[in-house]
C-alpha positions as protocol buffer text, in pm:
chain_id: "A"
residue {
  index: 1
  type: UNK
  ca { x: -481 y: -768 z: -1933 }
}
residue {
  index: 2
  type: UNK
  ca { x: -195 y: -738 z: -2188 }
}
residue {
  index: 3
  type: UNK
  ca { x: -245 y: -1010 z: -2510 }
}
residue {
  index: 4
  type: UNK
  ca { x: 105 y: -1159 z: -2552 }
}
residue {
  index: 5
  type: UNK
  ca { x: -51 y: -1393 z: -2806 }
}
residue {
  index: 6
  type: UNK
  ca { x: -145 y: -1084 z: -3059 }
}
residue {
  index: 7
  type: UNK
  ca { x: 39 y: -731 z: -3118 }
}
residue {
  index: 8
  type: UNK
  ca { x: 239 y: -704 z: -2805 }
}
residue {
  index: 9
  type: UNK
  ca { x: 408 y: -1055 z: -2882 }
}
residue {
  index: 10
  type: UNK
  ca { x: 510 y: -973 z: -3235 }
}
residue {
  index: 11
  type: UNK
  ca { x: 740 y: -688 z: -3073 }
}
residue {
  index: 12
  type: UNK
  ca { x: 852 y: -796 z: -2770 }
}
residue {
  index: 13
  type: UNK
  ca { x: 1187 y: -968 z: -2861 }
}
residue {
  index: 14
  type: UNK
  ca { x: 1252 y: -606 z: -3047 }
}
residue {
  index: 15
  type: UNK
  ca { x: 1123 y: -327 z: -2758 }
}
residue {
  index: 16
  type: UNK
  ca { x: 1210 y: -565 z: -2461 }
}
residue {
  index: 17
  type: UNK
  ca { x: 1558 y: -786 z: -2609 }
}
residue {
  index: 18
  type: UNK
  ca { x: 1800 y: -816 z: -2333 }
}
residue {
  index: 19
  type: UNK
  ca { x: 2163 y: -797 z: -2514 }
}
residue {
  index: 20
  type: UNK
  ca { x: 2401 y: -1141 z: -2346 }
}
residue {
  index: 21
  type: UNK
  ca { x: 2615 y: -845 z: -2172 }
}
residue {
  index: 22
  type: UNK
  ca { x: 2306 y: -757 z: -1987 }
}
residue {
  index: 23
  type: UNK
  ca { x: 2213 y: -1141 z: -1933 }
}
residue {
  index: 24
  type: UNK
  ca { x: 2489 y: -1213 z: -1772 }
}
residue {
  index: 25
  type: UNK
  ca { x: 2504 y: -906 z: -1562 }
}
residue {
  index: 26
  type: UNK
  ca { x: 2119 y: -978 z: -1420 }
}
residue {
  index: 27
  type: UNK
  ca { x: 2245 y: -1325 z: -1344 }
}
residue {
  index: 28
  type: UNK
  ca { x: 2507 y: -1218 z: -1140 }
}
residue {
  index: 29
  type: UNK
  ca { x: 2300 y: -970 z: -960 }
}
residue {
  index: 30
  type: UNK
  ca { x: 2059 y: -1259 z: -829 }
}
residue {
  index: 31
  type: UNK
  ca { x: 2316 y: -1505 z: -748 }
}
residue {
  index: 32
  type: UNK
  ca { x: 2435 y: -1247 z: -464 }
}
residue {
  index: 33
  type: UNK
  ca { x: 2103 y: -1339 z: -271 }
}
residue {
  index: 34
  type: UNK
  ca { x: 2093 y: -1739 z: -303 }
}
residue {
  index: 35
  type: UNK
  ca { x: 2279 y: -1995 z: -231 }
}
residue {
  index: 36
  type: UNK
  ca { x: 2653 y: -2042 z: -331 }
}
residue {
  index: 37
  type: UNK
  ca { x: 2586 y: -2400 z: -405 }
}
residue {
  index: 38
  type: UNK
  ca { x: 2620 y: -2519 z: -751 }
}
residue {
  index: 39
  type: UNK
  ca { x: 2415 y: -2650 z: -912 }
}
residue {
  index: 40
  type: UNK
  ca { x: 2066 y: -2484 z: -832 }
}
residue {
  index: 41
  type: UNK
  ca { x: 1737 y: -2554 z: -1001 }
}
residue {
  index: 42
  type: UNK
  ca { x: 1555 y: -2221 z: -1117 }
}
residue {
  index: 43
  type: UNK
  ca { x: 1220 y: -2140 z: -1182 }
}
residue {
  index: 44
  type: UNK
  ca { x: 1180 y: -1818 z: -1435 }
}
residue {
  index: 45
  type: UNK
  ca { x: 816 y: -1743 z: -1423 }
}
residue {
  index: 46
  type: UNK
  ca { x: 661 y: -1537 z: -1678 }
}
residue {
  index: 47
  type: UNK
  ca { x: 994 y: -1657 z: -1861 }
}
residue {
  index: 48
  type: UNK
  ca { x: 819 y: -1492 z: -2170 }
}
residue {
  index: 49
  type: UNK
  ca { x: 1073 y: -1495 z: -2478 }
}
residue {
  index: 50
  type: UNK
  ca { x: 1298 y: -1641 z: -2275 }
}
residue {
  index: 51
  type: UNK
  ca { x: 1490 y: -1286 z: -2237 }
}
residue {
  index: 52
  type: UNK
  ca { x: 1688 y: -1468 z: -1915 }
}
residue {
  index: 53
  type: UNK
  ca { x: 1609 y: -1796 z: -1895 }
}
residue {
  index: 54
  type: UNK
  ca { x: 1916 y: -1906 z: -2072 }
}
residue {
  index: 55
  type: UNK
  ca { x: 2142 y: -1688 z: -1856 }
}
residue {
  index: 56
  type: UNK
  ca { x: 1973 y: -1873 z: -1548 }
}
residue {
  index: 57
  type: UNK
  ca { x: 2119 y: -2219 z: -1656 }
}
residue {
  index: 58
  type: UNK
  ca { x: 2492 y: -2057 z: -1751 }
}
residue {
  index: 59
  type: UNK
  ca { x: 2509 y: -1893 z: -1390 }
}
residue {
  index: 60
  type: UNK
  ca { x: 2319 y: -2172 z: -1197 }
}
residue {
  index: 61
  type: UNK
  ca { x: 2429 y: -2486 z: -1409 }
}
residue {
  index: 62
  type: UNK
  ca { x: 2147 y: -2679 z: -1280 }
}
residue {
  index: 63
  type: UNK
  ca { x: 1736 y: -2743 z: -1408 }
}
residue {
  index: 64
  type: UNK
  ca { x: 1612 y: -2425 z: -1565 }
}
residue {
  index: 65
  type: UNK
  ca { x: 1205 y: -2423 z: -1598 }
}
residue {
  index: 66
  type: UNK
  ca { x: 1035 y: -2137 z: -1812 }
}
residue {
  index: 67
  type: UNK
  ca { x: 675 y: -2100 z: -1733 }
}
residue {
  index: 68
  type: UNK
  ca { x: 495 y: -1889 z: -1953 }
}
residue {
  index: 69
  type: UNK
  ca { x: 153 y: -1893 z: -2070 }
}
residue {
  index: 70
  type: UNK
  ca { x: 181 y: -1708 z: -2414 }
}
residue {
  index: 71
  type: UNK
  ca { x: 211 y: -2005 z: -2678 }
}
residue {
  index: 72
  type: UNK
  ca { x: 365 y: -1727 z: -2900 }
}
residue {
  index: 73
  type: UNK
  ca { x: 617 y: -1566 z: -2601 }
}
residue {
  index: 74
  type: UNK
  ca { x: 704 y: -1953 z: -2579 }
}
residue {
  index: 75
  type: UNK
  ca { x: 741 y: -2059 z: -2967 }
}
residue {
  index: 76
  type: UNK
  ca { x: 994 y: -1730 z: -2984 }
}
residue {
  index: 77
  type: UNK
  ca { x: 1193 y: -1833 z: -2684 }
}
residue {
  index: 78
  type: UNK
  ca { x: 1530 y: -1921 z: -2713 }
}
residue {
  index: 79
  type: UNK
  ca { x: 1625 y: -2258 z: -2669 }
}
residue {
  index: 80
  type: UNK
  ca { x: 1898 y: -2408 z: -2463 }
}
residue {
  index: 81
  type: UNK
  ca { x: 2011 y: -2732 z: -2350 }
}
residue {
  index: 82
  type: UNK
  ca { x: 1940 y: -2664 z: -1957 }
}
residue {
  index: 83
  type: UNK
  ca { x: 1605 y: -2557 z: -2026 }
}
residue {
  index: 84
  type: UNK
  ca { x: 1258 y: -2656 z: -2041 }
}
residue {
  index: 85
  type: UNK
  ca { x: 1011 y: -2406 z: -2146 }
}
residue {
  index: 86
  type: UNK
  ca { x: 645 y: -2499 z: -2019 }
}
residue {
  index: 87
  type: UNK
  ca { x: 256 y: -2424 z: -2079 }
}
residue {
  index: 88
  type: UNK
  ca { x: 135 y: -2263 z: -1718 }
}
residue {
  index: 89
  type: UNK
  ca { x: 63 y: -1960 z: -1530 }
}
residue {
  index: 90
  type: UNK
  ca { x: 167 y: -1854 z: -1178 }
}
residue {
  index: 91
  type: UNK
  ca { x: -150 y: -1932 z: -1055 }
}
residue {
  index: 92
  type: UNK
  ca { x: -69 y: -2296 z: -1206 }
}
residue {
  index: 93
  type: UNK
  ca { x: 256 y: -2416 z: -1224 }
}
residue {
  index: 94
  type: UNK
  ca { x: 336 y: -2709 z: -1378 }
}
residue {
  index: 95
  type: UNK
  ca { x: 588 y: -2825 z: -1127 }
}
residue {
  index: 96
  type: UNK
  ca { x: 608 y: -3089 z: -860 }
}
residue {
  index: 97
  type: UNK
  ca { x: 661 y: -2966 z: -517 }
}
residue {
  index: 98
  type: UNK
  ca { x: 975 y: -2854 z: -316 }
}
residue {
  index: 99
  type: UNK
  ca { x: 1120 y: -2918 z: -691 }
}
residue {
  index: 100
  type: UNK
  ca { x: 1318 y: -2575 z: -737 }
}
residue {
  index: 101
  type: UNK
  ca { x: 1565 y: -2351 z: -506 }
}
residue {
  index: 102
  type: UNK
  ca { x: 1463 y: -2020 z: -660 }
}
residue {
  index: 103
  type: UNK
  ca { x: 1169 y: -1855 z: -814 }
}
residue {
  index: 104
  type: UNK
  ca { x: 1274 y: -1563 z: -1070 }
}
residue {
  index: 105
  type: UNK
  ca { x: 944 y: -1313 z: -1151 }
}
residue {
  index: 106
  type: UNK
  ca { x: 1065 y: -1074 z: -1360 }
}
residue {
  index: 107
  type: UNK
  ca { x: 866 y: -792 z: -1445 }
}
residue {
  index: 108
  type: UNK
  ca { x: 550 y: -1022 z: -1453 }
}
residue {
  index: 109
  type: UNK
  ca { x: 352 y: -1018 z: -1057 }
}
residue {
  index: 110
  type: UNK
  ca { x: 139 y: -682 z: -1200 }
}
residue {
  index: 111
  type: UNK
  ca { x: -2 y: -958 z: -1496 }
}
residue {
  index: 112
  type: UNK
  ca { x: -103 y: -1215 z: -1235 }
}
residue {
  index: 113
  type: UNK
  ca { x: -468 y: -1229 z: -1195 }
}
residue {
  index: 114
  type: UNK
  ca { x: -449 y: -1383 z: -850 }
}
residue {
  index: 115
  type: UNK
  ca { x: -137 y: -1247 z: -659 }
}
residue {
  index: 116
  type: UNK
  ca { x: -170 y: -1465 z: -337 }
}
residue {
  index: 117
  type: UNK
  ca { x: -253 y: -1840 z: -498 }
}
residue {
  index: 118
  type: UNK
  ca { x: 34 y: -1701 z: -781 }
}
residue {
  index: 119
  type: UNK
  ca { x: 264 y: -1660 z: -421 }
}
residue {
  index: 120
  type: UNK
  ca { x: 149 y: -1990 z: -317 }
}
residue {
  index: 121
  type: UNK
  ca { x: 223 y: -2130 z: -597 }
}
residue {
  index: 122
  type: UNK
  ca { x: 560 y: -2017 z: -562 }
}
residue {
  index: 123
  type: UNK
  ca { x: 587 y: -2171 z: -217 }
}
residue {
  index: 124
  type: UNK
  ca { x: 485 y: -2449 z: -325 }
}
residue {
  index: 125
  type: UNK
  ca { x: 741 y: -2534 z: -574 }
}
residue {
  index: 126
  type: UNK
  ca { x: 1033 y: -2371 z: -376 }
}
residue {
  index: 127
  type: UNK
  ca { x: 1217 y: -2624 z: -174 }
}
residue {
  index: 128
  type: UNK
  ca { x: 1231 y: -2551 z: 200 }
}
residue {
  index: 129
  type: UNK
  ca { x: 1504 y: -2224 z: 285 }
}
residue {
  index: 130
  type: UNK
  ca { x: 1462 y: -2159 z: -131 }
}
residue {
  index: 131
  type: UNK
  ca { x: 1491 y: -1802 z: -251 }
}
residue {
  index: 132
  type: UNK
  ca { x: 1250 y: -1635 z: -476 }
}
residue {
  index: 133
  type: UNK
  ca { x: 1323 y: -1309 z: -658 }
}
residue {
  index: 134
  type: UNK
  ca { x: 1028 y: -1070 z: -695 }
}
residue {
  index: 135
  type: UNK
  ca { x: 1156 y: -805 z: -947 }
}
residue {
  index: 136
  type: UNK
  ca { x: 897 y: -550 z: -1006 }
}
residue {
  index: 137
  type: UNK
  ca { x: 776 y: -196 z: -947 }
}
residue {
  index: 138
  type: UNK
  ca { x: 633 y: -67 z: -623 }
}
residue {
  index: 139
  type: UNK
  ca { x: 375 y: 213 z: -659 }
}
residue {
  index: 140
  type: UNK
  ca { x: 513 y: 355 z: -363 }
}
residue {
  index: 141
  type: UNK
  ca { x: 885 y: 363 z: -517 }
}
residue {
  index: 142
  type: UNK
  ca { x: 807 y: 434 z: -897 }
}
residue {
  index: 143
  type: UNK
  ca { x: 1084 y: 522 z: -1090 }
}
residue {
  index: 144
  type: UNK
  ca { x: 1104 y: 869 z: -1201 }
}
residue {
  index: 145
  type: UNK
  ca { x: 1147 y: 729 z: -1615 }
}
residue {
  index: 146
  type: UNK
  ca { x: 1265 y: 1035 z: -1842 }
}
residue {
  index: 147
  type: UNK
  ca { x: 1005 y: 893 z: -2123 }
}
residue {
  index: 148
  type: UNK
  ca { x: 722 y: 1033 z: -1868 }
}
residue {
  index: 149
  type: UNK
  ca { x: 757 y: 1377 z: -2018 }
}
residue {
  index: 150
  type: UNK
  ca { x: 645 y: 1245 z: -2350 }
}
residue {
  index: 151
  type: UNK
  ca { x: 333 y: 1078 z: -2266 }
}
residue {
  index: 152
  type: UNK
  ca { x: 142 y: 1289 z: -1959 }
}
residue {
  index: 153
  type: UNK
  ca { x: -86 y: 1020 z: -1796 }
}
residue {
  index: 154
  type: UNK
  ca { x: 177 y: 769 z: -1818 }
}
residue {
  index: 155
  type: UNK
  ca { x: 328 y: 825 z: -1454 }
}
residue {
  index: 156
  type: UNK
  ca { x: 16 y: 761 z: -1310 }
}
residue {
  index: 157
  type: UNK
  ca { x: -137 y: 467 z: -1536 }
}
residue {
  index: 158
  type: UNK
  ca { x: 226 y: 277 z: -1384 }
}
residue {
  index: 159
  type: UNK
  ca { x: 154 y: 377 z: -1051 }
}
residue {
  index: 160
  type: UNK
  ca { x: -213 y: 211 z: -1042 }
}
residue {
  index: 161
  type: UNK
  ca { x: -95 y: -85 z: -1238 }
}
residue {
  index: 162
  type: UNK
  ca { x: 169 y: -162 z: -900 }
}
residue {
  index: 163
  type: UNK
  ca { x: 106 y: -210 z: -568 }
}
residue {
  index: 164
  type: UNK
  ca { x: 282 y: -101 z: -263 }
}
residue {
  index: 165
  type: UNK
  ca { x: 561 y: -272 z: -118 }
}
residue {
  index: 166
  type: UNK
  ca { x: 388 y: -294 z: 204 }
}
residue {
  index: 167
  type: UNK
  ca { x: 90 y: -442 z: 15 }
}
residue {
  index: 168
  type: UNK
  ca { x: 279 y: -702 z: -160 }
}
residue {
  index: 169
  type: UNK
  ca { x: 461 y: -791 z: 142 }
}
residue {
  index: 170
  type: UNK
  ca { x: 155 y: -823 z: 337 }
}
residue {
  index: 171
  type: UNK
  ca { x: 70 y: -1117 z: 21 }
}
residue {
  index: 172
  type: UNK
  ca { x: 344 y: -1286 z: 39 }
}
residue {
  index: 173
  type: UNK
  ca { x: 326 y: -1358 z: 457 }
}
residue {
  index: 174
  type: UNK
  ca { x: -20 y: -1443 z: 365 }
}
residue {
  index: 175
  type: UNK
  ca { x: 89 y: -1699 z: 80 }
}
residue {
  index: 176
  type: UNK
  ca { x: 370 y: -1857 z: 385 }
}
residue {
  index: 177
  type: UNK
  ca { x: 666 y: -1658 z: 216 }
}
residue {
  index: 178
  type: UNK
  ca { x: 883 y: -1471 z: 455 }
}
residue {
  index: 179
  type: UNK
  ca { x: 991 y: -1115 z: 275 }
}
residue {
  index: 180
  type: UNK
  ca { x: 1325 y: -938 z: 369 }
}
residue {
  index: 181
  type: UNK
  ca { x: 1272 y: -601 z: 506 }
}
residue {
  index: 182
  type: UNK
  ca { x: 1402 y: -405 z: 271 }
}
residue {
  index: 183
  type: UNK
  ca { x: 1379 y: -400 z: -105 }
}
residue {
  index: 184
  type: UNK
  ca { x: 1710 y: -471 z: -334 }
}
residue {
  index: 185
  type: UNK
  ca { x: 1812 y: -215 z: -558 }
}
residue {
  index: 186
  type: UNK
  ca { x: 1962 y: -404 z: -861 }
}
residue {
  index: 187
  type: UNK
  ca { x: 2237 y: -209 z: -1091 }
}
residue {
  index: 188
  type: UNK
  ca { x: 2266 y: -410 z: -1442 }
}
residue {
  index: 189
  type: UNK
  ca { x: 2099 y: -256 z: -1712 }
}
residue {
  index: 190
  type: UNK
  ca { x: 2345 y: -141 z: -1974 }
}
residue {
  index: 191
  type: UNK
  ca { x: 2322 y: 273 z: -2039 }
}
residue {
  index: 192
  type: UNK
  ca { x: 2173 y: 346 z: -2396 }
}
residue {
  index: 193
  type: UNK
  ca { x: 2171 y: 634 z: -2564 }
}
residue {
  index: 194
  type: UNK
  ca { x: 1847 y: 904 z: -2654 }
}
residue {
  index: 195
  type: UNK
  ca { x: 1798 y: 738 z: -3026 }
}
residue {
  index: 196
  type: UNK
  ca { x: 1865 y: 369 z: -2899 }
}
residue {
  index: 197
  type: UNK
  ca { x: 1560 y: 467 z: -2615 }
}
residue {
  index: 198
  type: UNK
  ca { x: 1337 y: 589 z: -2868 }
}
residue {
  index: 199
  type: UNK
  ca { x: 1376 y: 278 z: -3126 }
}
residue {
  index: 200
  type: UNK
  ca { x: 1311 y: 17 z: -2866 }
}
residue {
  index: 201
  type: UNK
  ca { x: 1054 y: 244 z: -2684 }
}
residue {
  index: 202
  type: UNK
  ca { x: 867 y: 281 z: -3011 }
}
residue {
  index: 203
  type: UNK
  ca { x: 778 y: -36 z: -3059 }
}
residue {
  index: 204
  type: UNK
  ca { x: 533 y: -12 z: -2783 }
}
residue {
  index: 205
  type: UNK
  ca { x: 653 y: -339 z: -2598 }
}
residue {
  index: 206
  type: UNK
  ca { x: 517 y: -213 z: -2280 }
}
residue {
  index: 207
  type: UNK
  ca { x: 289 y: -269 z: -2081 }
}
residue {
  index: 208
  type: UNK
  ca { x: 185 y: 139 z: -2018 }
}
residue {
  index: 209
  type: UNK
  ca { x: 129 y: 172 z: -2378 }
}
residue {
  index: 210
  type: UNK
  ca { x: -144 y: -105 z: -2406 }
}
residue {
  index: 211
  type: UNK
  ca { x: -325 y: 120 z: -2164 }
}
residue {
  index: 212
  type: UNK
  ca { x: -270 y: 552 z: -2302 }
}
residue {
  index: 213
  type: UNK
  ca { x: -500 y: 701 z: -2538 }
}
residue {
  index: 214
  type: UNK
  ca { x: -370 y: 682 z: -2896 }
}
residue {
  index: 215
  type: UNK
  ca { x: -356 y: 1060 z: -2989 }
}
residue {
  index: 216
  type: UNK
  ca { x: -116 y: 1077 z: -2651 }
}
residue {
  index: 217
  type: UNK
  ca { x: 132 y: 853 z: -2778 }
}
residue {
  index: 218
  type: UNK
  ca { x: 119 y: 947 z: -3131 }
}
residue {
  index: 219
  type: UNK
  ca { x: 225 y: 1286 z: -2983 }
}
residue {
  index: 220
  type: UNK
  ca { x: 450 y: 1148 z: -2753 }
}
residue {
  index: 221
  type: UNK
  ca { x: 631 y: 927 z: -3007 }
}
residue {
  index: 222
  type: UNK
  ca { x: 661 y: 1248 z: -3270 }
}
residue {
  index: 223
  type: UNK
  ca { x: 829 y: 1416 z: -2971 }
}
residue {
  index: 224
  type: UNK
  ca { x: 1057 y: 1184 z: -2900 }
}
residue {
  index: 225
  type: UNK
  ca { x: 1133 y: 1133 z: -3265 }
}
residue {
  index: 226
  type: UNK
  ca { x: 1222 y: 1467 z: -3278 }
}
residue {
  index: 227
  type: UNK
  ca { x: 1454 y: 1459 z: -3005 }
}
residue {
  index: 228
  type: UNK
  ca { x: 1640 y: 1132 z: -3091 }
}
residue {
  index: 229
  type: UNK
  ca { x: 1679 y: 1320 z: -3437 }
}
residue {
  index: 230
  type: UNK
  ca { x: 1821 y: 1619 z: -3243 }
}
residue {
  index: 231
  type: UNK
  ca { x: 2049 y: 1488 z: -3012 }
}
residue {
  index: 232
  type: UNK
  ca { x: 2102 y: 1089 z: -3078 }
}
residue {
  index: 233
  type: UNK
  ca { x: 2392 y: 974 z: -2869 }
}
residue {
  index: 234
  type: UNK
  ca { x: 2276 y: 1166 z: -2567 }
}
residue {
  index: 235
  type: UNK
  ca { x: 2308 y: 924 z: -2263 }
}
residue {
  index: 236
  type: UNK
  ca { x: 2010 y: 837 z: -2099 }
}
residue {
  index: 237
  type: UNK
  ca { x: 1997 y: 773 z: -1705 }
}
residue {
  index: 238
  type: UNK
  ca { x: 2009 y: 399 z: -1585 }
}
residue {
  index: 239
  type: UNK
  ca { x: 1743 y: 322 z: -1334 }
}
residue {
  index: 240
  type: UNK
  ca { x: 1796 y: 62 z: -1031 }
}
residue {
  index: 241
  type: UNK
  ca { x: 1584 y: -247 z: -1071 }
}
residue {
  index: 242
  type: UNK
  ca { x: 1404 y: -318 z: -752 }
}
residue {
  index: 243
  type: UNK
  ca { x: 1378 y: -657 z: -646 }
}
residue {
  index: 244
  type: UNK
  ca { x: 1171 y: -819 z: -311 }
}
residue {
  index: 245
  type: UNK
  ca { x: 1355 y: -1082 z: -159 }
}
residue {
  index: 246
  type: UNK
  ca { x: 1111 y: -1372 z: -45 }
}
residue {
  index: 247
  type: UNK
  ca { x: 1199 y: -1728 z: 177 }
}
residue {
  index: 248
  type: UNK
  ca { x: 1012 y: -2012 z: 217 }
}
residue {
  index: 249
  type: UNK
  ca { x: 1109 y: -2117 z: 578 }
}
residue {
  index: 250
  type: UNK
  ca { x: 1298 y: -2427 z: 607 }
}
């Protein structure tokens, strides 16, 4: 388990900030799979710092919930007038039911500590037909990340800390979600270059670095120092974001 109340808090808004370009790019990338209808209710859980959450209520123009269960991730989150940031977990959410028409988990299902009441949770707050948007990593469709070379065991520390896509389908039908077939391969993360990787990298806002030996990333990070300092506005490669697609039948 990651402590977003201690270190990892204190540098999240600087190794994981989403700039408004990017914001408004995610947003547009989900509203392709829900409804057209405006307004929509949204539920961002694991909102965090509130990276998105504003973006939700600009695109969707209707209730935005954050759900986080950091009091720190919440106190930095930034406010806006179509949102309500809240105390809960997915395994707990503090939401009536049928009360939203899409679920956002972004980068959060590998923290939950119970995956299927988390998914039923979801369900439960999702009206009937609503969408929700499972945007993770499948350890069956890991990225190949170019920061891998730096730190050795971190390929495989990511690939235990996912689970398959067939696995997490296999949840969700058990929770009552119905999961599209396929897995959407989301396109919005703006290119950086080498030195703008290596200063938000370094602040070890990750979850892979709460979990590699400390000599391995202080040699990893000199490495990549190195590197930045050698060659800083090399462009890095942009990875697509994959995303599960889950219904609650109407």
């Amino acid at each position: 388990m990651v402590d977003y109340n201690g270190r990892m808090g204190s540098v999240y808004v600087a190794g994981r900030g989403i700039p408004a370009t990017e914001v408004r790019r995610w947003a547009a990338e989900f509203a392709k799979h829900l409804p057209e209808r405006r307004p929509l209710d949204v539920l961002d859980l694991g909102s965090g710092t509130g990276r998105l959450t504003p973006g939700l209520a600009e695109e969707f123009q209707g209730k935005v919930y954050g759900v986080e269960p950091s009091d720190r991730m919440r106190a930095a989150a930034e406010p806006h007038s179509g949102v309500s940031y809240l105390k809960g977990s997915a395994e707990e959410i503090p939401l009536p039911e049928a009360s939203v028409d899409a679920v956002l988990m972004f980068l959060t299902f590998h923290h939950w500590t119970d995956p299927v009441q988390g998914l039923r949770e979801v369900r439960r707050v999702l009206r009937p037909g609503g969408v929700a948007l499972l945007r993770t990593q499948f350890a069956d469709l890991m990225p190949d990340l170019f920061w891998y070379e730096y730190f050795p065991s971190a390929r495989e520390v990511d690939a235990r800390m996912y689970l398959t896509l067939a696995a997490t389908k296999e949840l969700a039908v058990e929770a009552g979600l119905v999961p599209d077939d396929d897995v959407v391969r989301i396109s919005a993360e703006e290119q950086r270059t080498l030195r703008e990787r290596y200063e938000r990298l370094s602040h070890r806002a990750l979850s892979t670095f709460e979990h590699l030996p400390a000599d391995e990333m202080d040699r990893g990070f000199a490495r990549f120092a190195a590197d930045a300092e050698r060659d800083p506005d090399r462009p890095m490669p942009v990875y697509d974001a994959t995303t599960l697609v889950l219904t609650r039948p109407s």
